[in-house]
N, C-alpha and C positions, 0 to 999 in steps of 0.2 A: 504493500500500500504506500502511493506518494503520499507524504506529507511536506505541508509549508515548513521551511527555514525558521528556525528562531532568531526574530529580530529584535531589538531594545525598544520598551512601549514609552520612553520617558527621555526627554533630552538629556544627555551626557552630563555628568556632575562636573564642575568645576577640579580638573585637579591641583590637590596640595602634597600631593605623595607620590613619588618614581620608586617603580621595584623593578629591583635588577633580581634576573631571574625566574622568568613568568612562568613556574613549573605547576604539576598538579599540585602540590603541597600547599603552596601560598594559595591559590584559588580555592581552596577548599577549606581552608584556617585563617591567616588574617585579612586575605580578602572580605571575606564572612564579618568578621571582627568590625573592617573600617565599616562595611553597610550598614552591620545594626547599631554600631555608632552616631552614624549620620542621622539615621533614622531616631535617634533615640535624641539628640542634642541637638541637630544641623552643622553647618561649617562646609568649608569647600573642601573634603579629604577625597574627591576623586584619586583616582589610582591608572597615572600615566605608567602602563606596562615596559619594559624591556628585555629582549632576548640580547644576551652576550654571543649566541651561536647560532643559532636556527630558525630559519623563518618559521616554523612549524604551527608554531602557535596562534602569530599574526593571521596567516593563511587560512586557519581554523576559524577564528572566529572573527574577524576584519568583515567577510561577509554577513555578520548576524550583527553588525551594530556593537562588536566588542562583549555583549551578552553570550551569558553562556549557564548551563544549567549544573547545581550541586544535588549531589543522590546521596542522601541520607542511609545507607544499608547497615537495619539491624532486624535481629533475628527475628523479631516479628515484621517486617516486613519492611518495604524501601519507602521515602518519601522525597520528593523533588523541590527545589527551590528555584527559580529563574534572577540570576546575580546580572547587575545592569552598573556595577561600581565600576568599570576600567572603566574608561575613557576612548585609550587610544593605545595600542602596542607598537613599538619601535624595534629593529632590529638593528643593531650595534654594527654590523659587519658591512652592511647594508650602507649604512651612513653614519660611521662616530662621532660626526661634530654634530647631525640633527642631535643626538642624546646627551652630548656635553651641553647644549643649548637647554635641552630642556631642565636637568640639574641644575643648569647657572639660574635659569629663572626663576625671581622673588616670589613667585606664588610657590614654588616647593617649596616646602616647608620641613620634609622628612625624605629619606630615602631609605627606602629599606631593601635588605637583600636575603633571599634565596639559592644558594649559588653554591652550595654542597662544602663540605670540607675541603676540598680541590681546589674551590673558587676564591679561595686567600692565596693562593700562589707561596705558602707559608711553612714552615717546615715542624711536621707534626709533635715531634720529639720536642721541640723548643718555642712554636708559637710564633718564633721570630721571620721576616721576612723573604723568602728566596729570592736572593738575587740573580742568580745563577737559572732561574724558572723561565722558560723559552719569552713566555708571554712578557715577563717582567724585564728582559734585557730588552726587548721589542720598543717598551714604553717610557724606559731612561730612554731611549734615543729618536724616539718622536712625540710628535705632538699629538696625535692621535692612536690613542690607547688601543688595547683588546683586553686588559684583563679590569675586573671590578675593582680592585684597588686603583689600578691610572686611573678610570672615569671617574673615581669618587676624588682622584687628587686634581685632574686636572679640570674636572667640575668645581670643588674649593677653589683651586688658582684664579677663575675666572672670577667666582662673586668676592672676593678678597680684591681682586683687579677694579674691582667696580664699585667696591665700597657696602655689597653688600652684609647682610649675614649668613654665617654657615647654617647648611641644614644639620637637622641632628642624622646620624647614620645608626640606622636602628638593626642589627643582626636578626636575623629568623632561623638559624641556621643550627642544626645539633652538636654544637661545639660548649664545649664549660668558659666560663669568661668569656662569653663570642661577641661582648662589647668590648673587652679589653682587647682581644684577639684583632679585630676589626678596627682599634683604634690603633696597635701596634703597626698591623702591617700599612697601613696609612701614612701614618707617621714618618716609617723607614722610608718608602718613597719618595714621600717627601720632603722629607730631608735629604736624598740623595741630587733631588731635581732643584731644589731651593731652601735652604736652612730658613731663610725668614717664611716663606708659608710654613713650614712644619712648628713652627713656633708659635703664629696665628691659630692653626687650627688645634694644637695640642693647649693653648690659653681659652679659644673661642668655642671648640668644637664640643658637641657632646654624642656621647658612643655607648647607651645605655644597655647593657645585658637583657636578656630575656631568655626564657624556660617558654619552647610550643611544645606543643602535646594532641596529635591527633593522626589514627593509623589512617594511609592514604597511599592506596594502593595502584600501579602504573595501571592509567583508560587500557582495556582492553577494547577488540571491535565488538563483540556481543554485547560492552555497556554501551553504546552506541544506541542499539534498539533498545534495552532499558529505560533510559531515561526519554527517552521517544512514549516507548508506552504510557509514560508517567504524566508527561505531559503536552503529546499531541503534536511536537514541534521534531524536527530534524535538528540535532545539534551537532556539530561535526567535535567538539571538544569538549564533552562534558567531566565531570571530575565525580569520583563516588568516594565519598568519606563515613566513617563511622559514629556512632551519634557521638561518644564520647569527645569532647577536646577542652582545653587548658592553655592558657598563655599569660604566664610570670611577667610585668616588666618593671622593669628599673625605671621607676618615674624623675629623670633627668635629661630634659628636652631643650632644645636651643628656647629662650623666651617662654621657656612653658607651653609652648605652642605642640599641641598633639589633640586626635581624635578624643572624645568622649569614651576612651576607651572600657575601662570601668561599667558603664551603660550597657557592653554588648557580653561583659561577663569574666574581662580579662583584670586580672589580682594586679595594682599596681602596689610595686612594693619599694622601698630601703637597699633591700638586699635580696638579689636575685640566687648565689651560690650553694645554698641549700637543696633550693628544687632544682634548680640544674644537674646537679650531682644525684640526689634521689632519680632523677628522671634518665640521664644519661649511663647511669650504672644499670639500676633495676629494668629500664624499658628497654632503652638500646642497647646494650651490654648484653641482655638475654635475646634480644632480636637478633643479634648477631652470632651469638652462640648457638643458636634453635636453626639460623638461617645457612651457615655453616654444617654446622651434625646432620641436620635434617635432608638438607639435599641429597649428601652422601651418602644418605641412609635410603633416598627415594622419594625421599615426601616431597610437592611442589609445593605448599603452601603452610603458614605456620599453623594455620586450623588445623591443615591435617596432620601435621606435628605433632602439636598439645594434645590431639584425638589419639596418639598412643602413649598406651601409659606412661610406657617408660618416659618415655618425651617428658611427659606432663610432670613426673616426680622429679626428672632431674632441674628441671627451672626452678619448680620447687623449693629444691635443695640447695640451687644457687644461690638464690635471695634468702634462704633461712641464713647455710650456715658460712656464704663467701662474700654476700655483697652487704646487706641489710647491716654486718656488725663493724661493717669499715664507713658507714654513714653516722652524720649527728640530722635529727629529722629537722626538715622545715618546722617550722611554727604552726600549732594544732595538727601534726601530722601523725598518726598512726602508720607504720611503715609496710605496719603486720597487713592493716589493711588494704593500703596502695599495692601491694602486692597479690592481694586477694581478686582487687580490679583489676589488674593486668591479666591474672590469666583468662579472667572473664572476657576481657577485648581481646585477646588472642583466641581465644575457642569462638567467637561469631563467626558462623560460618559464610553472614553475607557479604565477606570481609575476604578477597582473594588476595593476600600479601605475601606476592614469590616470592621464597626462600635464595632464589637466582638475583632478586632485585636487591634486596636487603643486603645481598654475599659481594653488591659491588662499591669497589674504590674502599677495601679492605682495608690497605696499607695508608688511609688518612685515617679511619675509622677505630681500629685497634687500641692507638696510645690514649685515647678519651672513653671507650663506650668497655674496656677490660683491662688495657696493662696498669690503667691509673687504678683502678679496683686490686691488683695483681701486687702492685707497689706496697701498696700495707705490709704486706709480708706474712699477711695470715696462710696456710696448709688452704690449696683450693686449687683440688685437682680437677674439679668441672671446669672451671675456666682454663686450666692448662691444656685440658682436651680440648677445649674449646679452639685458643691459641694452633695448636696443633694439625685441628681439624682446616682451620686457614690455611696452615700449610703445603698440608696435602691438595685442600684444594685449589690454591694458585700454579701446583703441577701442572694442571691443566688437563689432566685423567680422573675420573671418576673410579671408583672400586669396581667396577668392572671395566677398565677401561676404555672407557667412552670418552671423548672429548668433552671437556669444559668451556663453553665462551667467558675464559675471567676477563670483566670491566675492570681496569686498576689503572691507573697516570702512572706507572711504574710496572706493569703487566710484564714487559719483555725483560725488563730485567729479572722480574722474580721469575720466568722461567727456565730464562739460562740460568741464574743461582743451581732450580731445581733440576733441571738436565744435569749439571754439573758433577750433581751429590751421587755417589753411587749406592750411599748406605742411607736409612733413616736420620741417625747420627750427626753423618754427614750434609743432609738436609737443612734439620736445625741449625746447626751451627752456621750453615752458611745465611738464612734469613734470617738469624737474631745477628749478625752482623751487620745489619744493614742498620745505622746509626737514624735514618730519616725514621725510623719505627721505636728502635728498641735501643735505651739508652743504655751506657756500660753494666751500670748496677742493675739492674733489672735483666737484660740481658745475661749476667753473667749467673744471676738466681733462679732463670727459668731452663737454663740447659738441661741438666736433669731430670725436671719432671715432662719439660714439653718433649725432651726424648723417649724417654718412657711411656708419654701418651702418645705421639707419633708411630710407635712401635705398636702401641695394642690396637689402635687404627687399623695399621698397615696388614695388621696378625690376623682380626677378628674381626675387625667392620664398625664402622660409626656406630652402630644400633648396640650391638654389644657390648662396644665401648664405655658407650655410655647408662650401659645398665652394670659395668663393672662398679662406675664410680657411686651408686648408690648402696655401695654395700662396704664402700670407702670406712 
């Protein structure tokens, strides 16, 4: 059956907000956020989109009026929302000075980014800048960036040029301190391109933290007709999200100037490092360990994961007895019970979250969402297996050797490491080598055990494996 195109039934908002990074995540989470802001307070928080890479998204929805549709999927059943908050998407590649223009412009007032741990061009071991990062030697020596740190400096240089004020740079991203993180790598740049702007904006600028929190899973073609069924329109880019979500910020904004956010249900706080850390350990840290094991084991999705038991007990047992006792809780937080929710959004089955999507760009992933949990020094042989299980799978072989497609900014090296290695042993040792991950000490405390679980892997199988460790 033809159906009409979803088009926007309402003139475009004024925008006061550039996001770099127009991925499902942001469209599903604080896109959502600035609408029922608006709607709740007013103000101009339109939301000028931009792609750093791919026209893909423009493409998508450019014909529907920038409108696009969110699918609520839980286990009693889906609900559809039609979002009218972008504006306008830009593609970076396409044209860099139209998007430096649009950040120099006074009515932005925020900039926020989506742009994956990758997208700091930053070195995960240490936070600090790469200079040495293709993109980042590219934009020391022009004026027209590619990576999200140029555009966010060489966007300050201009309203600095002009006398205006800086926007605040607001992170969305699953990193700990990812306002610190995003002001660091900023800063280094520029400071390398002009000491007096890095001065300005490290005086002027503000780079507030924030904790989001909502499972959002990459559009398949069959949620295409879904969200059609839902509501009668053809949407080429819809986004399905889970009812649950959460967004922590750090209330420190250029002029105080930011959305009603509060209004649409997001916790402005003091101190954002708590729930960052409860959140990045306990959610993402077992996402990745579940998305890891689970693959290997066979499972496509973490549903179907948690659906075997073993699965289910060993997360379990991560958050009792390896991560929960290296946390101090956020404020009114129960940790026993944020864990109780999580496996609850992990077992909804309207919720399709590859184990494949989650296992990619590992080696940014790692030093934040388990080595920092690992670093305590507590006995935690699930995440060693866990550790491990990365291993083996950036091999690029599955247990029955099947090819692997690994997603990683560092993909070809970690294969030749692993071609390299003849033994298990030899494996390890040469990936805990690699300094961009695993720092001396810590690397030098997980040989042994990551060996050991490397080896019962390689012996007996992920599934096994990890029904050894609950008898740990």
């Amino acid at each position: 059956m033809d159906l009409p195109r979803l088009s926007r039934s309402a003139p475009a908002p004024r925008a006061g907000i550039v996001h770099l990074g127009l991925g499902a995540f942001f469209r599903a989470h604080g896109a959502l956020h600035v609408a029922e802001a608006m709607a709740a307070s007013g103000g101009d928080w339109g939301i000028l989109g931009a792609s750093l890479q791919s026209p893909r998204i423009r493409d998508a929805i450019a014909p529907q009026g920038y409108a696009y549709t969110a699918v609520e999927a839980g286990p009693s059943g889906d609900r559809a929302r039609i979002v009218e908050v972008i504006n306008i998407v830009l593609v970076a590649p396409e044209d860099p000075q139209a998007l430096i223009d649009a950040m120099a412009n006074p009515a932005i007032r925020i900039v926020t980014l989506t742009v994956t741990e990758k997208g700091y061009c930053h070195n995960p071991a240490t936070g600090a800048l790469n200079l040495g990062h293709p993109d980042i030697c590219h934009d020391l020596s022009n004026s027209l960036p590619r990576s999200a740190p140029g555009f966010l400096v060489r966007a300050l240089a201009v309203r600095r040029a002009q006398g205006l004020r800086p926007f605040t740079v607001l992170s969305c991203d699953n990193l700990p301190h990812n306002g610190a993180v995003a002001r660091g790598v900023v800063l280094d740049l520029a400071r390398a391109l002009d000491p007096a702007l890095a001065g300005w904006i490290g005086a002027e600028g503000r780079f507030p933290s924030t904790m989001v929190d909502r499972i959002v899973p990459a559009t398949q073609p069959a949620d295409l007709a879904r969200a059609s069924h839902l509501t009668s329109f053809y949407d080429a880019a819809p986004v399905i999200h889970e009812p649950f979500r959460q967004w922590v910020i750090e209330d420190d904004f250029v002029d105080n100037a930011r959305p009603d956010f509060a209004a649409a249900g997001a916790q402005m706080v003091h101190e954002v490092a708590p729930f960052e850390l409860m959140k990045l350990r306990m959610l993402n840290g077992t996402h990745s360990a579940l998305a890891y094991l689970g693959y290997l084991a066979g499972h496509e999705t973490i549903a179907e994961t948690v659906a075997d038991p073993v699965f289910a007990g060993f997360v379990q047992r991560l958050w009792t007895q390896e991560i929960i006792p290296t946390l101090t809780p956020p404020p009114a937080t129960d940790l026993t019970a944020y864990a109780t929710t999580l496996l609850v959004r992990y077992q909804n089955p309207a919720i399709r979250h590859r184990t494949w999507q989650i296992a990619m760009d590992g080696s940014q992933k790692l030093p934040q969402r388990i080595l920092a949990t690992l670093a305590a020094g507590r006995p935690s042989p699930g995440l060693c297996l866990a550790v491990a299980a990365w291993m083996r799978y950036v091999g690029g072989t599955d247990e029955h050797g099947q090819p692997i497609d690994v997603r990683d900014p560092i993909a070809t090296d970690l294969r030749r490491l692993c071609d390299a290695a003849p033994t298990a042993a030899d494996r390890v040792a040469a990936l805990l080598s690699l300094r961009s991950i695993f720092a001396p000490d810590i690397a030098a405390r997980l040989a042994a055990p990551v060996t050991a679980a490397y080896t019962s892997l390689a012996t007996i199988g992920a599934r096994a494996a990890v029904q050894e460790t609950l008898h740990d």
